[in-house]
C-alpha positions as semicolon CSV with decimal commas, in nm:
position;residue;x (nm);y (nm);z (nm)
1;X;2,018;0,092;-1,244
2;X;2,115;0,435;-1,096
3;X;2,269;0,508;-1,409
4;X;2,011;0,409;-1,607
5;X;1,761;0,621;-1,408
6;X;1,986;0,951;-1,514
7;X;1,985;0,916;-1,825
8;X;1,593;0,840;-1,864
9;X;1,589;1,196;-1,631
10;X;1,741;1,377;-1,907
11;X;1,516;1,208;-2,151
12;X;1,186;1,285;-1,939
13;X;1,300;1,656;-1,969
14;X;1,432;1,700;-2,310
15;X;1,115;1,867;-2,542
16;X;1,244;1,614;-2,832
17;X;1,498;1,359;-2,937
18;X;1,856;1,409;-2,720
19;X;2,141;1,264;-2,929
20;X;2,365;0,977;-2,753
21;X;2,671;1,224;-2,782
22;X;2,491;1,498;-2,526
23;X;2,365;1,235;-2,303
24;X;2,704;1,095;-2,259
25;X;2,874;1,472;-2,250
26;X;2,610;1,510;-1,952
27;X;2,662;1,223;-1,735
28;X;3,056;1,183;-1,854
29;X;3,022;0,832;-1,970
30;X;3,057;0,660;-2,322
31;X;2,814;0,656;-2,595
32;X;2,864;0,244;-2,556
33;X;2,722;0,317;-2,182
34;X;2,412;0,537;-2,284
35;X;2,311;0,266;-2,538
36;X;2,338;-0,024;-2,259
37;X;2,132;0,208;-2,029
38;X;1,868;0,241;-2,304
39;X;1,836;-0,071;-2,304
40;X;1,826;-0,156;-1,982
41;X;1,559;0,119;-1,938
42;X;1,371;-0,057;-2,244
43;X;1,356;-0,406;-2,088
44;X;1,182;-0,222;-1,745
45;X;0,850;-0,121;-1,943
46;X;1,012;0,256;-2,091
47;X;0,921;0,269;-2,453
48;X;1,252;0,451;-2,593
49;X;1,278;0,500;-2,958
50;X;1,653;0,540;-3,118
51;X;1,760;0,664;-3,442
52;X;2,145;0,738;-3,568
53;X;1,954;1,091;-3,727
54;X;1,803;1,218;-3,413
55;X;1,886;0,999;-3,142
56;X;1,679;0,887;-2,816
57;X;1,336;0,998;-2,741
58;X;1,102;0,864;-2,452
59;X;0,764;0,773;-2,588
60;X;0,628;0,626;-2,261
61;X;0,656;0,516;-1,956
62;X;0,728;0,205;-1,755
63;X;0,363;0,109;-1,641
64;X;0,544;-0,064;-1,329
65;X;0,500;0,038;-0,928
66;X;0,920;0,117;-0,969
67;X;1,070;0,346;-0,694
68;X;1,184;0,582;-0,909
69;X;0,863;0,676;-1,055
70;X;0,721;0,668;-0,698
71;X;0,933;0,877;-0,571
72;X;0,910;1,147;-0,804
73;X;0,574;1,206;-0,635
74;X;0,617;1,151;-0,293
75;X;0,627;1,420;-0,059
76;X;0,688;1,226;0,272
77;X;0,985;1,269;0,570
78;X;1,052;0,945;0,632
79;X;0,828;0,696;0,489
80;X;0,931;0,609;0,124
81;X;1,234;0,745;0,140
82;X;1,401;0,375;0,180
83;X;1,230;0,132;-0,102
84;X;1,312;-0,228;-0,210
85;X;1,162;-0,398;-0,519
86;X;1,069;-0,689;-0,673
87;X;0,936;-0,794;-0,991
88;X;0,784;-1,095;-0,828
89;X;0,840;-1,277;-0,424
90;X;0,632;-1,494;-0,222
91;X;0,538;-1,207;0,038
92;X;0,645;-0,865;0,072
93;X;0,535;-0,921;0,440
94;X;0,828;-1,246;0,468
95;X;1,052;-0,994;0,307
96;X;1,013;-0,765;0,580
97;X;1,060;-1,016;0,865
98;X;1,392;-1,116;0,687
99;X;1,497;-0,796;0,685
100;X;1,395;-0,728;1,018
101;X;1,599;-1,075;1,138
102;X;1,882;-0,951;0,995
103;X;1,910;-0,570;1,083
104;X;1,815;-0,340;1,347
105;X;1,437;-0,236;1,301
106;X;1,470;0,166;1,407
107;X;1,721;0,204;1,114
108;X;1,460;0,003;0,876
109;X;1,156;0,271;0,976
110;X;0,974;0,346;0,706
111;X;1,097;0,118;0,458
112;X;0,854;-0,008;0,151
113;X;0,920;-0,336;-0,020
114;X;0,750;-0,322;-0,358
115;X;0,605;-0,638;-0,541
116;X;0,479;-0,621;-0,895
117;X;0,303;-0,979;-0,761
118;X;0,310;-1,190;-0,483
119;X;0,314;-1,542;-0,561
120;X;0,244;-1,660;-0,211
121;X;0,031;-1,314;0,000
122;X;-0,126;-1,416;0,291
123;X;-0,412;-1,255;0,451
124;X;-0,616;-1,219;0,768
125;X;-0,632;-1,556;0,913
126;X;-0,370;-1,753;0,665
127;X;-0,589;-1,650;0,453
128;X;-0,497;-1,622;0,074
129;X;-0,438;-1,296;-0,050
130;X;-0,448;-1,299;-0,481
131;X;-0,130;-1,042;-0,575
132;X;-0,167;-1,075;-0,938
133;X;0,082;-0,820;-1,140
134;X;-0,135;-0,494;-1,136
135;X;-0,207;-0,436;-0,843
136;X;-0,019;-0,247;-0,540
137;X;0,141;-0,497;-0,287
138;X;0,343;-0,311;-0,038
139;X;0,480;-0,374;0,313
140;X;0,595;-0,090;0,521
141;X;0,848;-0,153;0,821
142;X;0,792;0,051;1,125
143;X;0,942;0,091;1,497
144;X;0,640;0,243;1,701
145;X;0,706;0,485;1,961
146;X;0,380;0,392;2,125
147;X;0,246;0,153;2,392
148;X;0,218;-0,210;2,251
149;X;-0,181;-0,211;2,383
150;X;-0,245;0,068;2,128
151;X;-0,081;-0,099;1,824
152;X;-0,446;-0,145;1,628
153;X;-0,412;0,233;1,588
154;X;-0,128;0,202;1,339
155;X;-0,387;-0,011;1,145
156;X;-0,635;0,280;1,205
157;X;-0,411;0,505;1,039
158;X;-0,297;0,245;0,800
159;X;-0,660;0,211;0,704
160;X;-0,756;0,603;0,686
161;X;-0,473;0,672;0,450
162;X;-0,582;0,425;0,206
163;X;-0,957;0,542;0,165
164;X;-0,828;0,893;0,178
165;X;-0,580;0,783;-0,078
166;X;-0,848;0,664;-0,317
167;X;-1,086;0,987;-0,282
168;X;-0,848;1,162;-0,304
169;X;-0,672;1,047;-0,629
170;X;-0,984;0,950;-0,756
171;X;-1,308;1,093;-0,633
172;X;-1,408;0,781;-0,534
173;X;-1,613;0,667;-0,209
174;X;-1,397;0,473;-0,005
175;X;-1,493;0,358;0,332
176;X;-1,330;0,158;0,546
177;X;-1,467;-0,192;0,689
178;X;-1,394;-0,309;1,005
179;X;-1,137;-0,440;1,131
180;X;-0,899;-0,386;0,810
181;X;-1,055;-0,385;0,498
182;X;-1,102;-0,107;0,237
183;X;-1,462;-0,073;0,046
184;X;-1,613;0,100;-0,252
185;X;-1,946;0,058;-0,258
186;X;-2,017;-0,289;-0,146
187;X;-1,712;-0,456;-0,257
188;X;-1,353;-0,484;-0,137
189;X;-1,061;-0,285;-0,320
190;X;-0,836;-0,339;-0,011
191;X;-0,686;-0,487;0,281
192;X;-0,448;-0,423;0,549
193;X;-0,259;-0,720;0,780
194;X;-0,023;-0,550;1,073
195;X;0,235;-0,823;1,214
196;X;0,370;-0,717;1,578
197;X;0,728;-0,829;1,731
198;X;0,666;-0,710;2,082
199;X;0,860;-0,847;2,450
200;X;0,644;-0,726;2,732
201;X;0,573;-0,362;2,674
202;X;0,834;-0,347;2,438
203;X;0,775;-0,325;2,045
204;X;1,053;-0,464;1,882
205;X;0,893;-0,396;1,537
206;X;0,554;-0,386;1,323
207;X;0,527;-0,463;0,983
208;X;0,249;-0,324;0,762
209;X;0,087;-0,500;0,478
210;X;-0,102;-0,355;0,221
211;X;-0,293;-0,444;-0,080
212;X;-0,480;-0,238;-0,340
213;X;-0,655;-0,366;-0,643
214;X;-0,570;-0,091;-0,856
215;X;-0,516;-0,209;-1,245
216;X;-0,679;-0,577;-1,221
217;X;-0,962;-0,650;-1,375
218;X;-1,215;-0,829;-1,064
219;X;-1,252;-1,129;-1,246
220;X;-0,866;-1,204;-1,182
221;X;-0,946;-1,212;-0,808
222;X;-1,313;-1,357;-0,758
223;X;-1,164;-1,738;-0,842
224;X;-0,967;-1,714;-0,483
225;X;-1,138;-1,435;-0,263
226;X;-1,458;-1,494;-0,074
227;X;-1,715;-1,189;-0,129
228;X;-1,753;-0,923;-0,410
229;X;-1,419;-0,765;-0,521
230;X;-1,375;-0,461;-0,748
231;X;-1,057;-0,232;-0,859
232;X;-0,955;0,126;-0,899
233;X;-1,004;0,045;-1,271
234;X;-1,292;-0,140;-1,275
235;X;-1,447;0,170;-1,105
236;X;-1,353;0,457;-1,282
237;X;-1,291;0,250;-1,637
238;X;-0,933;0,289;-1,741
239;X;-0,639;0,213;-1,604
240;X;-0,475;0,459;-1,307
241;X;-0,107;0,587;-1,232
242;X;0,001;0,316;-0,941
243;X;0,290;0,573;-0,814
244;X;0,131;0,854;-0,789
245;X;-0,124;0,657;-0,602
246;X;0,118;0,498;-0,367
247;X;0,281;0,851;-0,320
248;X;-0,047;0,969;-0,189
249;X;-0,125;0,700;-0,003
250;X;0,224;0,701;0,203
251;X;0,202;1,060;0,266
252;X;-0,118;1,018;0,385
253;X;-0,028;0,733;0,649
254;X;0,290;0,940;0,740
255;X;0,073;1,240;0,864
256;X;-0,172;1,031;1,078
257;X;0,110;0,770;1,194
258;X;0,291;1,091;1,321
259;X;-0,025;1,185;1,537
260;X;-0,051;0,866;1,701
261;X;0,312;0,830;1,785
262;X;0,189;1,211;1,916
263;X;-0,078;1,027;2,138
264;X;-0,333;1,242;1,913
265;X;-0,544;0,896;1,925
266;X;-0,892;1,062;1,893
267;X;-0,784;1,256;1,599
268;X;-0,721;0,955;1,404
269;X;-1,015;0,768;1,583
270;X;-1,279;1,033;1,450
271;X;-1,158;1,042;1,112
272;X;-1,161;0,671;1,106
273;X;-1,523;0,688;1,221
274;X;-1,616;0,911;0,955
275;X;-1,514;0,689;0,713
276;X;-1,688;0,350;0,807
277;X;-1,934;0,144;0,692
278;X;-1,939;-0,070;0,982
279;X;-2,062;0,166;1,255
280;X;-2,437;0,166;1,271
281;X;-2,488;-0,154;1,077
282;X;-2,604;-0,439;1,173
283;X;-2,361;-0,684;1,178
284;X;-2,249;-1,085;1,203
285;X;-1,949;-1,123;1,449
286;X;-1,748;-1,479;1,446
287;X;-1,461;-1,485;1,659
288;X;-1,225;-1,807;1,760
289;X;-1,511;-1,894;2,048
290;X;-1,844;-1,779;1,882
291;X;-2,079;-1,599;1,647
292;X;-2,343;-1,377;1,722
293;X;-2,521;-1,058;1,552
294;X;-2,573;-0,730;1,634
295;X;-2,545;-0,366;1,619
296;X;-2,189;-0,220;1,552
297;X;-2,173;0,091;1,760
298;X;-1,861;0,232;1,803
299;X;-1,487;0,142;1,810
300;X;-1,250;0,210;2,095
301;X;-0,892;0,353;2,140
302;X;-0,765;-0,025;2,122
303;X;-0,960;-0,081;1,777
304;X;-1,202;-0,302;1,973
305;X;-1,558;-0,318;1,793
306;X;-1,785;-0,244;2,032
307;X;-2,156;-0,439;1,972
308;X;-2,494;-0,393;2,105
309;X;-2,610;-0,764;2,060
310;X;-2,968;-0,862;1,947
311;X;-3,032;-0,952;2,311
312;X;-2,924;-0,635;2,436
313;X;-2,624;-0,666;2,616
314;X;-2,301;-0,518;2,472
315;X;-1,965;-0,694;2,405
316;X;-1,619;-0,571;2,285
317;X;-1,425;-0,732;2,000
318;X;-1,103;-0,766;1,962
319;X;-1,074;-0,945;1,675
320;X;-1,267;-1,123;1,414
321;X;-1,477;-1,174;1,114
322;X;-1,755;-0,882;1,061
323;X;-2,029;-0,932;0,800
324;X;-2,280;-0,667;0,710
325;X;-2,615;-0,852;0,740
């Protein structure tokens, strides 16, 4: 498709029709092999109109997450730079771990896989994560340079740089929900799941899941997911530029994933607390062993949630189900 992607470049900055004779005297291939790329181009979601009079103009474009669109936004270092897509796999996250299987992590750092859906997402838990096609399903593939104990904070970060994302691109209140969920309001527009390979103190890789309900409308995801669910659309009433989202959001993680491979933990732990819903609430805890209630007030450098119970005493969490009550 590289070829394809020129010649919709030349298209996206041409001020009208560009005859099949230039485009081919600019990239030095045959009119035969502008026409196939059209086409191609076509069959990915760009509306391209052709005419023997004027030529080829581009009347809009692909609605999909693709990495060319994405990247025309992104202004990261590292992360992004590497993509893989799919129009449709089981789990970007079992994508990852194959790649991961079969090639040496620290050159995959900062790769995104891409999914248009996910016919098979898994959540927190084995739980089910819905993917349907509108929505931003990404994995990231990283090779911390920081102690395995302090691993939550890449989920921290992970977590900060998707509400800032969504204020950011559009004015919206995101908060963030402990351990790993993303709110507006009181309803869920995102989630996080961070898979470790770690020996010892050694991390061998993470892998970063991520999932925004961007252009789905909630009622596609209420039939599967437990709680009240809403979208970027559903919020601000029309549907939203995915790339430019995702460009946002993966500088964002880039700049706070920096400072904790910096050791700037309390950095990333204050914003994090300034964007929470969770501390201060009261709050239903059920762990593996138990469930009890309390008062969520703080969060430590290991992403523990630390509660003052109803009877007073005061208990760290690791990990967990948290309910607002």
């Amino acid at each position: 498709m590289e070829a394809a992607f020129r010649v919709l470049e030349i298209l996206e900055n041409a001020d009208g029709p560009m005859s099949g004779e230039y485009i081919s005297n600019e990239l030095s291939i045959s009119r035969s092999a502008v026409w196939k790329h059209v086409k191609e181009l076509q069959a990915i979601g760009y509306d391209i109109s052709a005419s023997q009079s004027e030529g080829y103009r581009l009347t809009k474009k692909s609605n999909r997450l693709l990495p060319y669109e994405v990247h025309k936004n992104l202004r990261t270092t590292v992360f992004g730079k590497k993509m893989r897509y799919f129009e449709s796999t089981p789990s970007t996250i079992a994508v990852a771990k194959e790649m991961c299987g079969s090639e040496d992590p620290a050159k995959l750092h900062g790769m995104v896989i891409i999914a248009e859906e996910q016919t098979g997402g898994v959540g927190r838990m084995g739980r089910v994560w819905v993917s349907p096609t509108g929505g931003i399903w990404i994995t990231i593939i990283l090779k911390p340079r920081i102690p395995v104990d302090h691993v939550f904070m890449v989920t921290m970060a992970g977590a900060v740089a998707v509400a800032r994302a969504i204020r950011k691109e559009f004015d919206l209140g995101a908060l963030i929900k402990w351990p790993n969920d993303i709110y507006i309001g009181d309803k869920k527009v995102a989630g996080l799941l961070l898979e470790l390979s770690a020996e010892a103190d050694n991390i061998h890789y993470c892998i970063l899941g991520i999932g925004v309900d961007a252009n789905i409308s909630p009622h596609e995801l209420t039939s599967s997911v437990t709680g009240s669910v809403t979208s970027i659309s559903a919020e601000v009433g029309h549907d939203v530029d995915r790339a430019s989202l995702l460009a946002r959001l993966l500088k964002e993680f880039e700049s706070r994933y920096n400072l904790i491979e910096s050791q700037e933990y309390d950095t990333v732990i204050r914003e994090w607390k300034s964007l929470s819903c969770t501390i201060d609430q009261h709050v239903r805890i059920s762990t593996l062993k138990n469930t009890f209630e309390g008062v969520a007030i703080d969060i430590d450098e290991f992403g523990a949630l630390i509660i003052r119970k109803d009877d007073g005493r005061v208990e760290r969490v690791i990990a967990g189900d948290c309910a607002h009550t």
